[in-house]
LOTINU-681925 format. One record per residue (C-alpha): x, y, z. Coordinates in steps of 0.2 Angstrom, whole numbers, padded with zeros to 4 digits, always signed. Layout:
N
XYZ/...
***
This chain:
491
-0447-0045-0780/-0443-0028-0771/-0424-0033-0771/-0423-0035-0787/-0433-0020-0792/-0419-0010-0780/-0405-0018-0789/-0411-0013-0806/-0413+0005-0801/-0398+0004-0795/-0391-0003-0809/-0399+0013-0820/-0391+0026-0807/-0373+0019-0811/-0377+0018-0831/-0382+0036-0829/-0367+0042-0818/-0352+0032-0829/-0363+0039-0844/-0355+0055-0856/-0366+0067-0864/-0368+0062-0881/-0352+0069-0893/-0345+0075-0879/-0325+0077-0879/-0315+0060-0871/-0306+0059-0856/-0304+0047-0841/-0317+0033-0840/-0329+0039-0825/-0334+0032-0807/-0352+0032-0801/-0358+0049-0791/-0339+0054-0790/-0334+0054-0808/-0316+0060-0810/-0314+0065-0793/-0304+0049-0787/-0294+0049-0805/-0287+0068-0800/-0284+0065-0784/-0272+0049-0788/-0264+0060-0802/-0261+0075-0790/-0252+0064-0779/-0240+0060-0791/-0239+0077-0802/-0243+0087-0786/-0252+0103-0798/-0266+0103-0808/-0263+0111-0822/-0250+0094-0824/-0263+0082-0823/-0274+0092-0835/-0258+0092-0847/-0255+0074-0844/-0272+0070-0848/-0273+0083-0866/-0260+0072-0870/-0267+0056-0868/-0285+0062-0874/-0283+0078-0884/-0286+0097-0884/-0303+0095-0880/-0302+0084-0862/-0319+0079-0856/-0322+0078-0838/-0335+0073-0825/-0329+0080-0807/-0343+0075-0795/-0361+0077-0808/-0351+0095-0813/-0346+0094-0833/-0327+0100-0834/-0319+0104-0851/-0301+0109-0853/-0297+0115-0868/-0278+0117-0876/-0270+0124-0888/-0268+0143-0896/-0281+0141-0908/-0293+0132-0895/-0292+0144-0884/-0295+0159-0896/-0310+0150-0902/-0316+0149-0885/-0312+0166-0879/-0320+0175-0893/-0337+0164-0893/-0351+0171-0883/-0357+0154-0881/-0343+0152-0868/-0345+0170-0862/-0353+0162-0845/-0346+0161-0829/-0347+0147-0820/-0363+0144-0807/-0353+0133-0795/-0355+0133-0776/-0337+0139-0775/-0338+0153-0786/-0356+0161-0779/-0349+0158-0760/-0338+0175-0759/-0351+0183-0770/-0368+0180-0755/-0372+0166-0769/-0376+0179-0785/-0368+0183-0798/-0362+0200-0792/-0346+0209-0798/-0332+0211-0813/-0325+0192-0811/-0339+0178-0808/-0352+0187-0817/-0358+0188-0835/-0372+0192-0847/-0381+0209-0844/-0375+0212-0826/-0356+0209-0830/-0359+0220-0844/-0367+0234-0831/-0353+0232-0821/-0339+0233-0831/-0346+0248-0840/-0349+0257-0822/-0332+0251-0815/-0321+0258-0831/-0330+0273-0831/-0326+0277-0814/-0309+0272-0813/-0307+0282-0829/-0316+0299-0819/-0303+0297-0805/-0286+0294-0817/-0285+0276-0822/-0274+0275-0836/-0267+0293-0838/-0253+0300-0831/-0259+0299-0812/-0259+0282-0810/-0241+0282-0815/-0238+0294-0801/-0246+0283-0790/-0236+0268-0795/-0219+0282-0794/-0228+0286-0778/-0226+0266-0770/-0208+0262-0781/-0202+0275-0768/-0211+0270-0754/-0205+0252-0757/-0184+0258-0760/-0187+0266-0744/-0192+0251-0733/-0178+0241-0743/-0164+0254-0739/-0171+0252-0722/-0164+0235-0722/-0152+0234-0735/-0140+0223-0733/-0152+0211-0724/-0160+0193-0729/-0178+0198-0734/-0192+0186-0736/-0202+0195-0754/-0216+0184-0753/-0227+0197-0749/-0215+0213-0753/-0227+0219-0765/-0245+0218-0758/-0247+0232-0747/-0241+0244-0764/-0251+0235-0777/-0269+0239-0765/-0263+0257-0764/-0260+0259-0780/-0277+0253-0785/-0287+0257-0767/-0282+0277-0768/-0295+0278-0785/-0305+0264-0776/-0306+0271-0759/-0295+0287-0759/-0283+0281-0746/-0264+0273-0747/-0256+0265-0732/-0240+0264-0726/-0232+0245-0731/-0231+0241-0716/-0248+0245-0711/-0253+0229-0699/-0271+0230-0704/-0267+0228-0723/-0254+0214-0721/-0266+0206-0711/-0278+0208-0726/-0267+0203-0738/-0262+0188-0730/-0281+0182-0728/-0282+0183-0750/-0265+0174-0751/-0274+0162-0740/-0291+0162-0750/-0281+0159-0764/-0273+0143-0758/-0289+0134-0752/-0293+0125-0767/-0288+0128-0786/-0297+0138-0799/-0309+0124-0805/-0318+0128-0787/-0312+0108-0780/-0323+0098-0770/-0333+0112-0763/-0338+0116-0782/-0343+0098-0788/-0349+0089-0770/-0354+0103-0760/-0364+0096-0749/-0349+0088-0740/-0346+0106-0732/-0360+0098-0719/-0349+0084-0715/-0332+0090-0716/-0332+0108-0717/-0313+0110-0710/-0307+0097-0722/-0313+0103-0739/-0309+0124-0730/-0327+0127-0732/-0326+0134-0714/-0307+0144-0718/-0315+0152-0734/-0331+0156-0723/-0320+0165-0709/-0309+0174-0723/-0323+0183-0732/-0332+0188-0715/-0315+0198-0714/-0314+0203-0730/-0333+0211-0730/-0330+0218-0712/-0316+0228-0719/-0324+0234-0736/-0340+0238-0725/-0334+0249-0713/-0326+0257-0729/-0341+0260-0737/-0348+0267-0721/-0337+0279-0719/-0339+0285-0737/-0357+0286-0733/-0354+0295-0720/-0344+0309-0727/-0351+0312-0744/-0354+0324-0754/-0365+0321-0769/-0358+0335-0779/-0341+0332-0776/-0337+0311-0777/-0319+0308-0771/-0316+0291-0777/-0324+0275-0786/-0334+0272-0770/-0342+0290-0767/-0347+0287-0788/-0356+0270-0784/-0365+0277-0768/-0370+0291-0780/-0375+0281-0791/-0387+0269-0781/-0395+0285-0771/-0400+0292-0789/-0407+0276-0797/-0427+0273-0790/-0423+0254-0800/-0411+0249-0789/-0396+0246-0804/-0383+0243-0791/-0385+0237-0773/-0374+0238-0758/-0368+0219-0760/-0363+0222-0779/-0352+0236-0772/-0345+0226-0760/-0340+0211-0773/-0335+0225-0787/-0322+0230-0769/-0317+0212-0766/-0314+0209-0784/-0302+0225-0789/-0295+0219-0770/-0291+0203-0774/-0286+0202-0792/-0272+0215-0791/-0264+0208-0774/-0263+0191-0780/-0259+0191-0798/-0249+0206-0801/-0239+0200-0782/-0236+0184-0785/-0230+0185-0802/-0219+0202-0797/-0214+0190-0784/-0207+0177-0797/-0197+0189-0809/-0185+0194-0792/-0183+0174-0790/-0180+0173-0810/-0168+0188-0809/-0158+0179-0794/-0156+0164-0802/-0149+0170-0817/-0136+0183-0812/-0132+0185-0832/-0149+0194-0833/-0147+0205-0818/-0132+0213-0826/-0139+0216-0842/-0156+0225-0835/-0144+0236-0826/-0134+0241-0841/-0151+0243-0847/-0156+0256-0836/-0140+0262-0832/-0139+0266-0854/-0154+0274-0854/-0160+0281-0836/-0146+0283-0828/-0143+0286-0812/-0150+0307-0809/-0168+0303-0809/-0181+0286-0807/-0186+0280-0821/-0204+0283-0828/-0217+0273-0842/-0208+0284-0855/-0192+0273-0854/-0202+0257-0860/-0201+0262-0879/-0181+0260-0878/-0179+0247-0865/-0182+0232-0875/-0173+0220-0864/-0183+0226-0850/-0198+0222-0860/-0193+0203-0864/-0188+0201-0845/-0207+0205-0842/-0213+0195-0858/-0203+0181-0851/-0209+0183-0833/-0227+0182-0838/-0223+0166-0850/-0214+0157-0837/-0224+0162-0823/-0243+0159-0828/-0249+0163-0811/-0267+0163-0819/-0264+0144-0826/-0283+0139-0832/-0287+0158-0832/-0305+0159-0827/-0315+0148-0830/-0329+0149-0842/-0346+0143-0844/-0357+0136-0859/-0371+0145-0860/-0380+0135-0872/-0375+0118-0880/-0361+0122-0893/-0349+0115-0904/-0330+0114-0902/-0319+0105-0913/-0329+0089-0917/-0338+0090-0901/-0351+0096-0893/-0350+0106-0875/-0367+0103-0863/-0375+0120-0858/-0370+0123-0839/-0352+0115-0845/-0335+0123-0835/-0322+0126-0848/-0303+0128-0841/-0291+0136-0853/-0275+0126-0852/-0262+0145-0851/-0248+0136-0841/-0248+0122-0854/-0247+0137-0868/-0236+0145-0860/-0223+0131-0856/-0226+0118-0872/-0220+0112-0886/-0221+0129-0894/-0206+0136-0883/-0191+0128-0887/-0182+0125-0869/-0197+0131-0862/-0191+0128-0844/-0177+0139-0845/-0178+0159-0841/-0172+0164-0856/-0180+0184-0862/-0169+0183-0878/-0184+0171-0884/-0195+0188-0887/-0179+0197-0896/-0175+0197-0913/-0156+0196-0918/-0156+0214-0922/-0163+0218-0903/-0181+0221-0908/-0196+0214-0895/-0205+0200-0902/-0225+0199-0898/-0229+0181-0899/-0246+0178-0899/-0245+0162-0891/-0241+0173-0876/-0260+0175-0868/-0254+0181-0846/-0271+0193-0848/-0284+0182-0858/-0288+0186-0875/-0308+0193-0881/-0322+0201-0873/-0315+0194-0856/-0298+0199-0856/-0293+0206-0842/-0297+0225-0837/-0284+0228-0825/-0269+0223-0841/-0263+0239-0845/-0260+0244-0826/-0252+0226-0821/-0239+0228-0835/-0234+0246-0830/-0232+0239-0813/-0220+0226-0817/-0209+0239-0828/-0208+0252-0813/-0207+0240-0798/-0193+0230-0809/-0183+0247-0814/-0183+0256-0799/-0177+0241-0787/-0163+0237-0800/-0158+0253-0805/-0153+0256-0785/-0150+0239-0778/-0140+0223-0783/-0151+0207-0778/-0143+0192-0771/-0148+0177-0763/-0142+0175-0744/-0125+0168-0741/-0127+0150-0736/-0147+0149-0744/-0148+0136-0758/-0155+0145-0777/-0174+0148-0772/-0185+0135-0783/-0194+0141-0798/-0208+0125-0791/-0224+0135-0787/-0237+0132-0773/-0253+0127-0782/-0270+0135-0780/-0281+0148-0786/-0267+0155-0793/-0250+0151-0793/-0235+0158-0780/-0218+0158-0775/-0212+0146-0761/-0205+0155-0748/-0186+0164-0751/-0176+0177-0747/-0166+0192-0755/-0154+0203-0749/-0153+0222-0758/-0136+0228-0758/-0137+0248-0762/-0128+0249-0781/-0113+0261-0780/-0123+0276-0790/-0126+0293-0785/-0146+0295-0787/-0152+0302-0773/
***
């Protein structure tokens, strides 16, 4: 009798784990326990990324792709339209409550990124204010980003003529950039400390993908194979990480003075000594650090990173960005923000870039709230929605969408085209803060190199492929470039 009572029960846990939510979105038939765990990993084998197996799948099952990884529900969602509706629904405002997500975070929802309802909105209202006290967006920050184009030339003329690696050319300048509002400090690029620190988020970054992987959907494995699943890697890289923002904290506690806040820290600090409810705590400011740390080393590196290895692959396109900003800069002084307006070829090199590129390729991911409706399905509360962005970005949509090609976003007259099937920064009450800063980057990084170097790839090294290293987000494999000084008389 027991037997058969055990194999019933059993019988019941099966139905239960193979069973979809009702109206929920096809996909993949399930597995007990392990849902579409074993499914992705056979189709990463073969595809090797997974925004290509989230594509294959869309394809085979729709827009709206249902998913069981582990007992997690995973939706990705395709599409312009799709993900509009998505991004401007405050039912899929959330943030996902994975194990993956709350790990860097002491296991809250703390800071700008993984956070939502009324504490994102606290933060992100604290966090603008204060960049905006110390100069963020106005005409400072451009002297900060002037500030690091010339550091950068300098440490290339250094070298010049010399194979360079450029995976990591840009880190150390993007933290200044953002860490002299943040922190009120800069570091010289070849700081040891900082590349040490930037190399532990490039590694954060590669453990797993954006979806959180099997630390987010079987999480109790990290007590069986913590190496294996880099629960213990990700573990060791944030203790780092938090050591470094603590003693900077420290220090600013140290040295304040109330009535005369030097930078987005000093504010904070303030900030929690004068609130008796405790608004803000020292971990939130630690995660708000790692946050504005981490978003602007890898995204706006990595893709930085991928418009040089665009640029030397297509030679055409170097000359004509010089001629560019040989027409309308010149050669007497570096160019500057106000040289945008009237380089429009620049502007479709960037555009293109952040098409082609799609470092961020589900974005973040979101959350259902509550149970809602999309399309002709319904979306279980506590749901992890993935926005498909690579697949936007590189579909049908764009005709030879594998080719780099920035006179896609020109019309025959020379005018820029903005295509708003373009989404790098997100789109709704989610988009991406730091957008405004990123872009500027890219123009000045991009002008300033050219405008004094030609870029080449090493006699004897083979083009540098345009196949990215998947992850969190997507990078460069490793290449080299070597900066010949241009025969012009800036000085």
């Amino acid at each position: 009798m027991w037997p058969l009572l055990i194999f019933i029960l059993f019988l019941l846990i099966c139905k239960e784990a193979i069973q979809k939510p009702e109206s929920y979105p096809p996909g993949p038939p399930l597995m007990p326990i392990i849902g579409n765990l074993f499914s992705l990993w056979l189709s990463l084998k073969k595809l090797k990324y997974h925004h290509s197996v989230w594509q294959e799948w869309s394809k085979k099952y729709g827009n709206i792709l249902g998913l069981r990884l582990g007992y997690t529900n995973v939706v990705v969602v395709s599409g312009r339209d799709l993900i509009k509706e998505v991004s401007s629904k405050d039912v899929f405002d959330g943030r996902p409550n994975g194990f993956f997500y709350l790990l860097r975070s002491f296991n809250k929802k703390l800071g700008l990124v993984f956070s939502d309802g009324a504490t994102w909105h606290k933060t992100r209202r604290m966090v603008l204010k204060c960049l905006k006290n110390f100069g963020y967006g106005s005409r400072s920050m451009e002297s900060n980003i002037s500030e690091e184009c010339k550091a950068l030339i300098d440490l290339r003329m250094a070298d010049a003529g010399m194979p360079v690696v450029v995976n990591h050319m840009f880190d150390v300048c993007i933290v200044n950039i953002l860490w002299k509002l943040v922190a009120g400090r800069r570091y010289d690029l070849t700081n040891e400390q900082l590349t040490i620190l930037c190399d532990l988020i490039t590694r954060s970054f590669k453990v797993v993908d954006m979806s959180g992987g099997i630390l987010n959907f079987m999480p109790f494995l990290r007590h069986v194979f913590p190496n294996l699943i880099g629960y213990n890697e990700l573990i060791a890289i944030h203790d780092s990480l938090y050591d470094f923002l603590r003693t900077t904290i420290q220090e600013h506690q140290n040295t304040i003075d109330i009535k005369k806040p030097r930078d987005v820290i000093d504010m904070f600090l303030i900030e929690m000594n004068s609130q008796k409810n405790e608004s803000f705590s020292t971990e939130e400011l630690l995660v708000i650090c790692l946050d504005l740390l981490e978003a602007g080393v890898e995204t706006v590196s990595n893709t930085t990173v991928f418009m040089l290895l665009h640029i030397v692959r297509n030679q055409e396109v170097q000359r004509k960005l010089q001629y560019e900003i040989d027409t309308q800069v010149g050669s007497s002084r570096r160019p500057t923000l106000s040289d945008r307006s009237k380089m429009v070829y620049t502007e479709a090199v960037l555009l293109e870039t952040l098409r082609i590129s799609s470092v961020a390729a589900v974005g973040i991911p979101h959350m259902a709230l509550e149970d809602a409706r999309l399309g002709n399905y319904t979306i279980p509360k506590g749901t992890f929605v993935l926005l498909a962005i690579h697949d936007l970005h590189n579909g049908e949509h764009w005709k030879d969408s594998l080719s780099f090609r920035p006179e896609r976003f020109l019309t025959r007259e020379g005018n820029l085209i903005q295509d708003d099937w373009l989404m790098p920064f997100g789109s709704g009450k989610r988009r991406c803060i730091g957008e405004g800063l990123a872009r500027s980057e890219l123009f000045m990084f991009l002008t300033h190199l050219l405008q004094r170097f030609n870029l080449t790839v090493p006699e004897g090294d083979s083009l540098p492929s345009a196949d990215p290293i998947d992850g969190v987000t997507l990078s460069a494999k490793e290449f080299k470039i070597v900066f010949e000084p241009r025969n012009n008389s800036f000085m």
